[in-house]
C-alpha positions in Angstrom: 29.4 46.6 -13.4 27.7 50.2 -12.9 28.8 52.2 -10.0 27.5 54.3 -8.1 23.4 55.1 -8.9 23.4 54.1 -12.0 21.3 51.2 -13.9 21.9 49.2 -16.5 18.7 47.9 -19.1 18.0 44.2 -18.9 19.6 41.9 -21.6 16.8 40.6 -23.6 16.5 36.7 -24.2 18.8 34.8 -21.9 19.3 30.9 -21.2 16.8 29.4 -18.7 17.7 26.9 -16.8 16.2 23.6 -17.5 14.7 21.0 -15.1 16.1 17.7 -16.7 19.0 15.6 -16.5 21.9 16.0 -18.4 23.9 13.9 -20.3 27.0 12.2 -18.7 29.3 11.6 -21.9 30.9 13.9 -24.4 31.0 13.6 -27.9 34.1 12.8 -28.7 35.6 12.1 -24.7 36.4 8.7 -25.5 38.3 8.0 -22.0 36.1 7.8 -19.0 37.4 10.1 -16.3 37.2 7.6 -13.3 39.4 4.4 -12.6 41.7 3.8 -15.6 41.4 2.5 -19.0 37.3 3.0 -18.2 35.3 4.0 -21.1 32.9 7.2 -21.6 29.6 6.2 -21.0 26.4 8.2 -22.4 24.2 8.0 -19.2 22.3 11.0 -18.1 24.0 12.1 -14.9 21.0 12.7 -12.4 21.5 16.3 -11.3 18.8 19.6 -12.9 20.6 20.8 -15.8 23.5 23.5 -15.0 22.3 23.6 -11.4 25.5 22.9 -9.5 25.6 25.7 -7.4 22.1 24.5 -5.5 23.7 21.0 -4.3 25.3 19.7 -1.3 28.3 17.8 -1.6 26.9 14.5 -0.8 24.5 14.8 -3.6 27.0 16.0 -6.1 29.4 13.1 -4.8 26.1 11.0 -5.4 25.6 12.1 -9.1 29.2 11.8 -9.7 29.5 7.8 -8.4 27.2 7.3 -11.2 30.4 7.8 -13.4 32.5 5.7 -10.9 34.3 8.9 -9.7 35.2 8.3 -5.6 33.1 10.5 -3.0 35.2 13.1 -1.9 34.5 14.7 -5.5 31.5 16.4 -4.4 33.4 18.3 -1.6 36.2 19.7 -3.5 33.4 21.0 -6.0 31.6 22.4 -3.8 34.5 24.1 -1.8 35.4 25.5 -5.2 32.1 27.0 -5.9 31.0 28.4 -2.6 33.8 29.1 -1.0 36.6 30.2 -3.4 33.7 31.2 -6.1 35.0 29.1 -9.1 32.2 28.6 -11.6 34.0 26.9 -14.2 34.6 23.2 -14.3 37.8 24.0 -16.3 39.5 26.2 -13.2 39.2 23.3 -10.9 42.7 22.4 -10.6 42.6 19.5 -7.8 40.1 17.8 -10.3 41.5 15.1 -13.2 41.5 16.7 -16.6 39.3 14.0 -18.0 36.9 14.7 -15.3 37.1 18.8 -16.1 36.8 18.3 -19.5 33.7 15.7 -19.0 31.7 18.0 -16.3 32.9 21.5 -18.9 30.6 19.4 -21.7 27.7 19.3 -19.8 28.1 23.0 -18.6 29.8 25.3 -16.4 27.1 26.2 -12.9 24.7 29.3 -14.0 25.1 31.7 -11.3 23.3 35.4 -12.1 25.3 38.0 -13.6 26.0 41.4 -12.0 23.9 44.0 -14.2 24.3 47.1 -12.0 25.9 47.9 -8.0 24.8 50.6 -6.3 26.9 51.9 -3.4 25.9 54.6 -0.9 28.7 56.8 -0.4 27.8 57.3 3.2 27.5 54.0 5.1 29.3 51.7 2.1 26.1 49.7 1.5 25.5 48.2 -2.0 22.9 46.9 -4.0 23.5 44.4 -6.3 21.0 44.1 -9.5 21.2 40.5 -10.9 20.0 38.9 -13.7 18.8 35.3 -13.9 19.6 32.9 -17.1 16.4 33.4 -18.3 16.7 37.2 -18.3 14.4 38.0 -15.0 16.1 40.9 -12.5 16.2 40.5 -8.9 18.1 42.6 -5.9 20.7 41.4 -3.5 21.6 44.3 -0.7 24.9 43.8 1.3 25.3 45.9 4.2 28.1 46.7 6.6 27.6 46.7 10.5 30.1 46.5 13.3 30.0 42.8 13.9 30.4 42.0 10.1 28.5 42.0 6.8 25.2 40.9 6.2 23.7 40.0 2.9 19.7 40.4 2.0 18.9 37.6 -0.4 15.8 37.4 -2.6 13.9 34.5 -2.6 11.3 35.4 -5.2 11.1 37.0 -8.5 8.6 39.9 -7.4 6.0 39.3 -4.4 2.3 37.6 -4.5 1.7 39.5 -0.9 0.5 42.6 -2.2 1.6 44.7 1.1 0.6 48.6 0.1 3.8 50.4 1.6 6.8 47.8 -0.5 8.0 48.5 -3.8 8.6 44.4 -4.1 5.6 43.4 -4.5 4.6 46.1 -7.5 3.8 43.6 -10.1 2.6 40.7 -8.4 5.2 37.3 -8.7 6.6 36.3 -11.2 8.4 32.8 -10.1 9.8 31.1 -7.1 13.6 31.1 -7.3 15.9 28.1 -7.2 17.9 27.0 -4.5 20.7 27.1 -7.0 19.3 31.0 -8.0 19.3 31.8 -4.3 23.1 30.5 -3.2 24.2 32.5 -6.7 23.2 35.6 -4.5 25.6 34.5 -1.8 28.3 33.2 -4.3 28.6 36.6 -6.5 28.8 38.3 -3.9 31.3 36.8 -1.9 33.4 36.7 -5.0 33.8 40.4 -5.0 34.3 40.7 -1.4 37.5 38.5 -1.8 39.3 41.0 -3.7 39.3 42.7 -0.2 39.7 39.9 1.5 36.3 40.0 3.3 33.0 37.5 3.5 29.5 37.6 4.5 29.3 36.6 7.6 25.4 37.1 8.0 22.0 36.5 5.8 19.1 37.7 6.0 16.1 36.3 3.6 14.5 40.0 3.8 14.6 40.5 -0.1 12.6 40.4 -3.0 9.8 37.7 -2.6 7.5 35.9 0.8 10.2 33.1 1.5 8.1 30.8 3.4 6.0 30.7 0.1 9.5 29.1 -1.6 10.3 27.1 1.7 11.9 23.8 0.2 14.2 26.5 -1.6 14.6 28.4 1.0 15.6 25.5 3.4 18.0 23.9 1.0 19.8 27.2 0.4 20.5 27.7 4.0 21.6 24.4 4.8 24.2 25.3 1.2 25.6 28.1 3.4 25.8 26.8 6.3 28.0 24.4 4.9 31.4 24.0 6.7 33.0 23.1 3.6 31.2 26.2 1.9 30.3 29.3 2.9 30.6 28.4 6.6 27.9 31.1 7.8 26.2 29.6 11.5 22.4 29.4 11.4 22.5 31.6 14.5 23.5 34.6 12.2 21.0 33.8 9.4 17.3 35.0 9.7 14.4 34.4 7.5 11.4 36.5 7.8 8.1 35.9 6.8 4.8 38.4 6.4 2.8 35.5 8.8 2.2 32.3 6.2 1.2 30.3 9.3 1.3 26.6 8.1 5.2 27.7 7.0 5.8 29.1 10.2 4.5 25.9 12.0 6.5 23.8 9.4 9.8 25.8 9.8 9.6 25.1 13.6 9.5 21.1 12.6 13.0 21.7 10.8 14.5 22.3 14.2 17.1 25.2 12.7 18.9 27.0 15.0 17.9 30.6 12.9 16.2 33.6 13.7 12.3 33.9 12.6 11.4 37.7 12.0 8.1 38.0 11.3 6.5 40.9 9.5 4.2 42.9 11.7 3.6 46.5 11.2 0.1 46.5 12.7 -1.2 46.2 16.3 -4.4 45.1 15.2 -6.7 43.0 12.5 -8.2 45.8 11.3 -5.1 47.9 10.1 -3.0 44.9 9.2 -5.7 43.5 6.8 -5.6 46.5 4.9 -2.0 46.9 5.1 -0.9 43.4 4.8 -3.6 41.1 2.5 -1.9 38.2 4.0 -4.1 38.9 7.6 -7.1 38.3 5.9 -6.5 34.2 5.2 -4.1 34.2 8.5 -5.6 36.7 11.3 -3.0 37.8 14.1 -4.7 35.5 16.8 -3.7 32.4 14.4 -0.4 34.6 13.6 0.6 34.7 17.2 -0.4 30.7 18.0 1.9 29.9 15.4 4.5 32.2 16.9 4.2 31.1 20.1 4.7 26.6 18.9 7.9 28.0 17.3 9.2 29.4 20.0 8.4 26.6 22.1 9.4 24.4 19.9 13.2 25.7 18.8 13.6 27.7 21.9 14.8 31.0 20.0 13.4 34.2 20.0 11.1 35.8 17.2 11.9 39.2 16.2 9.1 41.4 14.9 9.5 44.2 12.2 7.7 46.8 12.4 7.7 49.4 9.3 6.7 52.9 11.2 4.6 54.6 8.9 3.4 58.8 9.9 -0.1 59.0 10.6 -0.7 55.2 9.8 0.6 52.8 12.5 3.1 55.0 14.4 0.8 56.4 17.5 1.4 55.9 21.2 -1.9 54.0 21.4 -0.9 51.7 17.7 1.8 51.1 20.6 0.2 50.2 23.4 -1.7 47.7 21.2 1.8 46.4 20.2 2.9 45.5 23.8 -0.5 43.8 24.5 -0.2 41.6 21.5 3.2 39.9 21.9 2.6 39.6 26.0 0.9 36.9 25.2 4.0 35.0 23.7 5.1 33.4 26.5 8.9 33.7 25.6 11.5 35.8 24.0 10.6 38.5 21.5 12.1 41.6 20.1 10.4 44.4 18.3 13.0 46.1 15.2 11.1 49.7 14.6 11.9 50.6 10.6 11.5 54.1 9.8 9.7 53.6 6.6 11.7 53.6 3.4 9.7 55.9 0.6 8.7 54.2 -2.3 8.2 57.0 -4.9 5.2 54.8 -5.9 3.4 54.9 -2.5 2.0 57.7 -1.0 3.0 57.6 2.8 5.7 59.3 4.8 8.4 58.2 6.9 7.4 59.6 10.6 10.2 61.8 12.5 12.8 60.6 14.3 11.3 62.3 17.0 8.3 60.2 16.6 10.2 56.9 15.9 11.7 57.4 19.5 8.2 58.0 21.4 7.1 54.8 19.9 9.9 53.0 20.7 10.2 54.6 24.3 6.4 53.6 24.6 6.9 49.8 23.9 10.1 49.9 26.2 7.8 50.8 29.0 5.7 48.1 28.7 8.4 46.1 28.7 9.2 45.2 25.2 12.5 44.6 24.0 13.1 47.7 20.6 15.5 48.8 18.8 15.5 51.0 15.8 17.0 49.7 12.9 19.9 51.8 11.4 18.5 53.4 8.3 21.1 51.6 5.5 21.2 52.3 1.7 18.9 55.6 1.6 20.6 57.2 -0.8 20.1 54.3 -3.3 16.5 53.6 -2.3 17.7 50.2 -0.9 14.3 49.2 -0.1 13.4 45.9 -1.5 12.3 45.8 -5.2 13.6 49.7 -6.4 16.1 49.0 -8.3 14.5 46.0 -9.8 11.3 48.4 -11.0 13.9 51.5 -12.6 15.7 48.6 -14.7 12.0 47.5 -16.0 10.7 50.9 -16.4 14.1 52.0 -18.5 13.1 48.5 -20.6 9.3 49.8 -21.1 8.1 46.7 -18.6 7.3 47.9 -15.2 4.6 45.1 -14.9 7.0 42.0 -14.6 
């Protein structure tokens, strides 16, 4: 672990995580690990390769009746993964030796290793820099408010959107990440926070990557920590946020989750969020907005828009105006979250004054629109999505992956 603002170079090389099967006896295990006197058997146990951490305990007790083992399995190994944070097959004490020994042959669950933390000695937030088993580097951001901590999860290995004011998406994507990759995040984290005896209580899928664009992932990771015999976390304090990949939105509001949408806005208009936001070319804000008004009649909960407040670009009392005119049309809850932009030493724009921020704010409030102005986290460790991810590739000689 680095502290403070330091960074670490990636590890070249790395074991990626395969796709397939893996195989269900041992050389050498010549007692099965089920009902007694049973012998090994060499079927392929039906889960992806090393990919533990991305299944729910009725599918792990699923792959394990294959070896005759009794159902309750899968919940005491998932209990020890996501919520005590045991990784290794061999630590599981409540299991059967045979069976530890048997699951330790096929492989312990990959989860990413901790390459660098950054903490801001001001506000306590930290940013974790994680790399994957095949040697890719994404960003993980926990941060501390008053009614607990919430954790910013990746869902992507760098960003397809191509929005010009985020450092994510310098690069273009590289690969959807697992469901597996994505409860890691959650999991390493949470292991650390134990020494203090603390948790996430909160997620937001804000990070590194268009999460809607990785929804199955996305979905299945939630519903990991959610989990009552996991993580725990309540799909009331989880949010996913997308930059307006309509078909997704329209799809999430089928799943009928209790979360929060946030939906990335940070233009009042077509013209200005096209050349913002590339993603209002294929999906226009007057499909945006249809879509965001099915989901909230459809799941009943309220959207929240983000809105990055960038000087002399989107940040003036009639960019406003245009704001409150736009969502009136809802026809339910919304909430506007102003964000002071975060600089990007790779961007040219400038974070408008607070004195700004407030006018902007004061001017949607008067038109009846619910604000607030997010609390600026993490600024003295660039926590913006994706910056910690490009110094580590820049130190390598790779900025383009």
């Amino acid at each position: 672990m680095v502290a403070a603002d330091s960074t670490t170079v990636p590890a070249t090389g790395g074991e990626p995580a395969a796709a397939g099967p893996v195989a269900a006896g041992a050389p050498g295990d010549a007692a099965g690990s089920g009902p007694a006197g049973r012998d090994a058997t060499p079927d392929l146990l039906p889960v992806p390769t090393r990919q533990w951490v991305g299944l729910l305990p009725e599918e792990l007790a699923a792959a394990l009746a294959t070896w005759g083992e009794p159902s309750y399995r899968g919940q005491q190994i998932f209990t020890w993964m996501h919520r005590r944070g045991v990784t290794r097959f061999a630590a599981m004490t409540d299991l059967p030796k045979a069976l530890r020994r048997r699951l330790a042959a096929l492989g312990d669950p990959v989860v990413p290793e901790v390459r660098a933390v950054q903490v801001d000695p001001e506000d306590g937030t930290r940013k974790y820099l994680l790399e994957l088993a095949d040697g890719q580097l994404i960003e993980t951001v926990l941060m501390r408010y008053r009614y607990g901590l919430s954790l910013c999860v990746s869902s992507q290995v760098g960003c397809a959107m191509g929005c010009r004011f985020c450092a994510s998406t310098l690069g273009g994507l590289v690969r959807n990440l697992s469901a597996a990759e994505m409860a890691g995040q959650l999991l390493v984290v949470n292991r650390h926070l134990a020494v203090q005896g603390e948790r996430v209580s909160h997620l937001v899928v804000m990070g590194i990557g268009e999460p809607l664009q990785n929804l199955d992932a996305t979905l299945r990771f939630l519903r990991i920590a959610h989990h009552p015999k996991g993580a725990g976390i309540s799909y009331r304090h989880m949010t996913v946020s997308t930059s307006g990949l309509v078909p997704q939105i329209r799809r999430l509001a089928e799943e009928g989750l209790p979360i929060t949408l946030a939906v990335s806005l940070h233009a009042p208009n077509d013209a200005l969020r096209s050349w913002l936001m590339p993603v209002n070319r294929r999906w226009p804000m007057a499909e945006l907005m249809d879509a965001c008004r099915e989901y909230v009649q459809r799941t009943g909960r309220r959207i929240t828009f983000e809105y990055v407040l960038i000087e002399d670009v989107n940040d003036r009392p009639e960019h406003a105006a245009e704001v409150a005119d736009v969502l009136a049309g809802l026809g339910g809850p919304v909430h506007v979250n102003l964000i002071p932009w975060n600089p990007v030493s790779e961007r040219p724009f400038k974070a408008p004054s607070p004195q700004r921020v407030e006018a902007f704010a004061a001017a949607l409030r008067r038109r009846g629109v619910n604000v607030t102005v997010r609390r600026q986290l993490g600024r003295r460790i660039e926590a913006a999505c994706g910056q910690l991810r490009r110094r580590a590739l820049a130190a390598a000689g790779d900025g383009s992956s």
